[in-house]
N, C-alpha and C positions, 0 to 999 in steps of 0.2 A: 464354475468350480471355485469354492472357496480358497482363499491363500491361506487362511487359517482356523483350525478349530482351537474353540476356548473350553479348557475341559476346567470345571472346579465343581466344590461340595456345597450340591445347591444350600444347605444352610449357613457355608459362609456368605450369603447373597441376602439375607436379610434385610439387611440398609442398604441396600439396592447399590454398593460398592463395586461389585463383580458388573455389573450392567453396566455404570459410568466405566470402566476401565477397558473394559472392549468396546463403550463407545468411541475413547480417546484413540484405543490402539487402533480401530476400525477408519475412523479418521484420517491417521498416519500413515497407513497402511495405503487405502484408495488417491491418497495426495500423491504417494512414491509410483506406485504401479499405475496410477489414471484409467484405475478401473471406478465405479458407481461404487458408494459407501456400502451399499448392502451386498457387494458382491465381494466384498474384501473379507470378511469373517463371518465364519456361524456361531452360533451358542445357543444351546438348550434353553431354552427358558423356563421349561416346566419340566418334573423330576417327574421321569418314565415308571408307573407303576404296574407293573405287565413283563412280560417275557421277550416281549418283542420292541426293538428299537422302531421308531416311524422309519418311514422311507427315505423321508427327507433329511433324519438324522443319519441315518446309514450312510445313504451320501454323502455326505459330510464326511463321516470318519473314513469311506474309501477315497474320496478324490481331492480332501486339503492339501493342500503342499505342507505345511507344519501345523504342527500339534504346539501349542501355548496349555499348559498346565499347571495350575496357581496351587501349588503343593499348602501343606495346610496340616493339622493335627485328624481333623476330619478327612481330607482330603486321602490320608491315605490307608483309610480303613476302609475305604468307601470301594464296597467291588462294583459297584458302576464304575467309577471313575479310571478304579483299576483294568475293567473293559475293555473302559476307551483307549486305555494307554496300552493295553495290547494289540488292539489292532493296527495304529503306528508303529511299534516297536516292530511288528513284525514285517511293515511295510518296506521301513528302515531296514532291516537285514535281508530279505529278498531285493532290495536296492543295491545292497554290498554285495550281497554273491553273483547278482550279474552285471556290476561294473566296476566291480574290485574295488571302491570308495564309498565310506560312509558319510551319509549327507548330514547333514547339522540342523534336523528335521524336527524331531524333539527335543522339546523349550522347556524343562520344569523352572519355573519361576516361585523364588521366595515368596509369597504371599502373608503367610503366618507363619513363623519361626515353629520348627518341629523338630526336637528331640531325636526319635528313632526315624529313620526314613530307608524305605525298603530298597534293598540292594538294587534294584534294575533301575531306579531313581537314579543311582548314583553314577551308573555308567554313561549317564543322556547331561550333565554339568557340561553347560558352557559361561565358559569367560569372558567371552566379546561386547560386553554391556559395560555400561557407566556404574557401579555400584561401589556407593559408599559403603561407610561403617554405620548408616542408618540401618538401610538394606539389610545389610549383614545381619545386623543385632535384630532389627526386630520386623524385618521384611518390607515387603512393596506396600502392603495397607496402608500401614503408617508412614514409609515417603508421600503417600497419597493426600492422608489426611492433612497431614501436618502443612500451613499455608509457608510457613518459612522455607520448606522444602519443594516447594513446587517446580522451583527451575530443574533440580535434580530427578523429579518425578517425570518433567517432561524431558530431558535427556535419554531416558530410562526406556520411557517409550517411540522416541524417535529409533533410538539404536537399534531396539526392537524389531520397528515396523523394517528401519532397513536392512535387518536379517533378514525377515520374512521373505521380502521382495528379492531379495538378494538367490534366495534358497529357489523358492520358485522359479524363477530365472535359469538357473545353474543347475541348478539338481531335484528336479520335480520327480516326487514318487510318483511310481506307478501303481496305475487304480488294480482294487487285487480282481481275481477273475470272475469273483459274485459279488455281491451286496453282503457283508458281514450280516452275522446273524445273532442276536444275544444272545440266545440260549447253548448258542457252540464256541464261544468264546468264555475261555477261564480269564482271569482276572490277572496282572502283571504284578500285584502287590502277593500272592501269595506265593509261600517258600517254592525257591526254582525244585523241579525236579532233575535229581538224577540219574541221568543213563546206565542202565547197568552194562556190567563188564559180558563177553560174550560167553553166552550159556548160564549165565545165571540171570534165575527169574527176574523179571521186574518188580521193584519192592513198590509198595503203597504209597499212595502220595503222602508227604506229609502233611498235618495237617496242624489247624489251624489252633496256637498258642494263646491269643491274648483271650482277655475276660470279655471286650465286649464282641463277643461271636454269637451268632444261631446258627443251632441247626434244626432244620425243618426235616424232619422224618417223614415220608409218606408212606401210607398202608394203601397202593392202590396196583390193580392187577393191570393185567396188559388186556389189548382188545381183544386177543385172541384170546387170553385165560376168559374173559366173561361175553365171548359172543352167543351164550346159551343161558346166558343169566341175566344179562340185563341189556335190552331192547337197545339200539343203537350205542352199542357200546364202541363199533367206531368211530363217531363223533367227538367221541368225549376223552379215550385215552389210545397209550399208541404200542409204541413197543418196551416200554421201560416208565417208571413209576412217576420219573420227572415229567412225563409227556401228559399226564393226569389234567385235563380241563374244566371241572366240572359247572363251572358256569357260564360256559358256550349258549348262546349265541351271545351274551352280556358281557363279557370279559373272555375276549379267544386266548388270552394270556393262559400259561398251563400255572397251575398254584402255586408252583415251590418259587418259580420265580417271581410271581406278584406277590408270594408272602416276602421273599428278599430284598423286593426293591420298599415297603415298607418299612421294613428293618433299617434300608439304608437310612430311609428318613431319622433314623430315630441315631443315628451314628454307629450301627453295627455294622460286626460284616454277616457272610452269612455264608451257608453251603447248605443245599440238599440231599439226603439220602435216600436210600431203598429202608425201607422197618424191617426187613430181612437183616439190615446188618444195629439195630437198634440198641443192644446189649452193650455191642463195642462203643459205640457213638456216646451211650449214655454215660459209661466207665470215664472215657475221656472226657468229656464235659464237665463230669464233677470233677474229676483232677483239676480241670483249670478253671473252674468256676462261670462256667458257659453254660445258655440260656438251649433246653432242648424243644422242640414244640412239634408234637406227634399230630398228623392231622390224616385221618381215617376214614378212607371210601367206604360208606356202608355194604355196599357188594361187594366189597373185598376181602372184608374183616374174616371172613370162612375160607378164604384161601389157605389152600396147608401150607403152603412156605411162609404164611402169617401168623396163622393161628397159635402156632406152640408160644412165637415171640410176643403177641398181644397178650394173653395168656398169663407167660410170667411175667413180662411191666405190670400187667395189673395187682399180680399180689405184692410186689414191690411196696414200700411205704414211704418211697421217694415223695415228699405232695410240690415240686420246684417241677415236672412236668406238663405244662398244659396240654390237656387234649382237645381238637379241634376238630367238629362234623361236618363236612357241607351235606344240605342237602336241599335241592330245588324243587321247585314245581315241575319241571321237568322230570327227577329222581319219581314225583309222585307221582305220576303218568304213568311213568313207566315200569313203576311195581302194580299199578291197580288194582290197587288193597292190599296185595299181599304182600303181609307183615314180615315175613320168615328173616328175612335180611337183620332186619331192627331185632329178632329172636338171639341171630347170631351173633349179633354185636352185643346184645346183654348179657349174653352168656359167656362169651371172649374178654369184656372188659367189666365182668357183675361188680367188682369192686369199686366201681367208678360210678356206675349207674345206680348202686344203694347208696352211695356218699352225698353223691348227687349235689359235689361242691362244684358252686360255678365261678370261681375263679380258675380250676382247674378242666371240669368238665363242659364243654362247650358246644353241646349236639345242636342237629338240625338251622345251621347255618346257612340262609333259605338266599341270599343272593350275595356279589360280591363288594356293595357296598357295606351289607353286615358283615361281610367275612373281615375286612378292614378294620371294622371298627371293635370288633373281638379282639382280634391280633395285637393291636396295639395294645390295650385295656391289659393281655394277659401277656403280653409282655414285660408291663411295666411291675403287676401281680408278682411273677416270676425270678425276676428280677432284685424286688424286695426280698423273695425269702431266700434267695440266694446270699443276698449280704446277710442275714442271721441266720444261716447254715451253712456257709459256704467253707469253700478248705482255706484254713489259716496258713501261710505260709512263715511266719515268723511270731512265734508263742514267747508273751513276756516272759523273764526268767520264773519260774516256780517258786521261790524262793524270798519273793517278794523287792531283791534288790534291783533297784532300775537305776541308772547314772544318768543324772540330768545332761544334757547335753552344755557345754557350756563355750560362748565366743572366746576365741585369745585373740590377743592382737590393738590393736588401734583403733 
C-alpha cells in the first residue's frame, strides 16, 4: 500500500518536473518510513484514455494514506483529477464520521499559482510546511527550479514526507469496500450540490459555467431498447446511454468517457448527456460559450424519444456542433447489408448528410483510434467558430467612445 498518491495535470508533466518531484518526495518519504522507494508513492504516468481506471490505479486511490495534489490552472479543470480528489475527500469524511477526527490526508500543494480554485480545495489547506513568499507567489515549480532556492525546496519536501509518514502512522484511512470505479465517481471540482429541504423536489445539478467545457451528447438506446434490432446488442450498450461501447472488444471503455478523457488532454472539462435532453444542453452551451459534440448510434438514430430531438438539431443552422458516427466492422456484420439504419439516419439528420461538411459531419468512424483522432480535429474546428460566433459578454460602447486605460502613480 502506498503512503501516497500524487495526483497532477498530466500536461503540467512535460518537462518531466512532476516525475523528478515525487521522485525527491518518494525518496523522503521511504528514508522516514524504511519502507523500498517504490512502495512509498504512486503516480500515473500515462493519462487514462477510457472509462475505466487500471486496477492498479484504483488501488492506489483506495488504499494511500494521503493524497499529494500539485493544484495548478489545469489542474483544476481537469475532471480526472477532480476524480481522484473525490475519492479521498470522501475517504476523509467516512474517516470523520467513524472516529469523530479529521485526518490531514489531503495535501493540495501550490504547484502553479491559480486564481480561482474550487471550494472543496479550499477546505483540505494545511499550514504545517516550510513555505516562503516564493511558494506563496509563484508556487512549488519555481522553488524547484530556481538553484538558489534549493535548500527551501528541500525543506519543503522533507516537511512533507514527514507529514505523510506521520498521517500513515496516526490516521491511516480506511480502504473503501470496493475498488472505485470511474465511471461512478463525479468529479470534486464541480459546484457542490444542494440538499433540498424535505418535500421539495430535488433540483438539477448545476452545471457547468466556464468556456473551456464539453459536452458529449449521445444518441444511444439501451440494450433492451435494441435487442430486436441489432444482433448482440448486449455487448455493446447497457441500461442508459453513458453505458454505450461501441468499440468492444478494442476499447471496453464506454464512449462518453473516452471522448472525456481526451478532452482532458486538451484542458477541458467535460460531462456526458442523454440527446433526449439535447435542446437544453445546447441552450446552455451557447450562453456560456461551450463546446457541444453529438455523437450518434446508428441503430439508435430511429428511436422515438430520439428522433423528434435529432430532427430538430438538424434543421437548426447552429454549424459550432460537430456530429460524430461510430461505426465498426462489427456494426457491418451485424446489419448484413441491411441499409435501413443508414436510411434512418439520413432522414433524422438530411441536413447534415446533403451538407455533407466534414468538419462538422463525421460518419462511419470505423475504430477507436479514429474515433480519437476525429475528436480532437473537431474539437479544435469547433472551437474556432465558437470564438467568431460566440456570446459577447462585454460589447464596446456603441458610440465609438472608448477610455484608454491609463497608469497613476510612480
Amino acid at each position: 500500500m502506498p503512503l501516497f498518491f500524487l495526483s497532477y495535470a498530466h500536461e503540467d508533466n512535460r518537462n518531466g518536473q512532476v516525475q523528478e518531484f515525487f521522485g525527491d518526495l518518494s525518496e523522503a518519504v521511504a528514508r522516514l518510513a524504511g519502507v523500498g522507494w517504490d512502495e512509498a508513492g504512486f503516480v500515473d504516468g500515462q493519462m487514462p484514455l477510457g472509462a475505466t481506471w487500471s486496477h492498479e490505479l484504483a488501488d492506489a486511490l483506495a488504499t494511500s494514506s494521503c493524497l499529494v495534489a500539485l493544484t495548478s490552472p489545469r489542474y483544476v479543470v481537469s475532471d480526472y483529477c477532480g476524480r481522484e480528489f473525490r475519492v479521498f475527500a470522501d475517504r476523509v469524511d467516512a474517516h470523520e464520521r467513524e472516529f469523530r477526527r479529521r485526518p490531514p490526508a489531503v495535501l493540495p500543494i501550490r504547484w502553479i499559482p491559480c486564481d480561482r480554485m474550487p471550494e472543496v480545495l479550499t477546505g483540505f489547506q494545511h499550514k504545517n510546511f516550510p513555505a516562503g513568499a516564493v511558494y506563496a507567489q509563484d508556487g512549488l515549480l519555481t522553488l524547484k527550479q530556481r538553484r538558489r532556492h534549493h535548500d527551501d525546496y528541500q525543506d519543503f519536501v522533507d516537511a512533507l514526507a514527514k507529514h505523510i509518514v506521520q498521517t500513515d502512522r496516526d490516521q491511516r484511512l480506511a480502504r473503501p469496500a470496493r475498488r472505485p470505479v470511474l465511471a461512478e465517481i463525479t468529479s470534486a471540482f464541480e459546484a457542490p450540490r444542494r440538499r433540498p429541504a424535505a418535500g421539495v423536489p430535488a433540483a438539477r445539478v448545476p452545471r457547468a459555467t466556464s468556456a473551456r467545457h464539453v459536452w458529449f451528447v449521445l444518441a444511444a438506446g439501451s440494450s433492451a431498447e435494441l435487442a430486436d434490432t441489432r444482433p448482440g446488442a448486449e455487448d455493446r450498450y447497457g441500461t442508459l446511454a453513458r453505458d454505450w461501447r461501441p468499440y468492444r472488444p478494442e476499447l471496453e471503455a464506454p464512449i462518453g468517457s473516452y471522448a472525456g478523457a481526451i478532452a482532458t488532454t486538451k484542458s477541458y472539462g467535460w460531462t456526458v448527456e442523454d440527446a433526449a435532453d439535447l435542446t437544453e444542453v445546447r441552450e446552455w452551451a451557447r450562453a456560456h460559450n461551450q463546446i457541444v459534440v453529438l455523437v450518434v448510434d446508428v441503430w439508435s438514430a430511429g428511436l422515438p424519444r430520439y428522433e423528434l430531438t435529432l430532427v430538430g438539431y438538424d434543421r437548426d443552422p447552429d454549424t459550432t456542433t460537430p456530429v460524430l458516427v461510430p461505426w465498426t466492422a462489427a456494426d457491418d456484420a451485424a446489419a448484413d447489408g441491411n441499409q435501413r439504419m443508414w436510411e434512418t439516419l439520413a432522414r433524422v439528420l438530411s441536413h447534415h448528410v446533403v451538407r455533407n461538411d466534414p468538419a462538422m459531419w463525421r460518419p462511419e468512424i470505423t475504430t477507436a483510434g479514429h474515433f480519437h483522432a476525429e475528436l480532437e480535429d473537431a474539437l479544435v474546428v469547433a472551437q474556432s467558430r465558437i470564438y467568431r460566433t460566440g456570446t459577447v459578454y462585454q460589447e464596446p460602447p456603441s458610440d465609438g467612445s472608448v477610455h484608454r486605460p491609463i497608469l497613476e502613480g510612480p
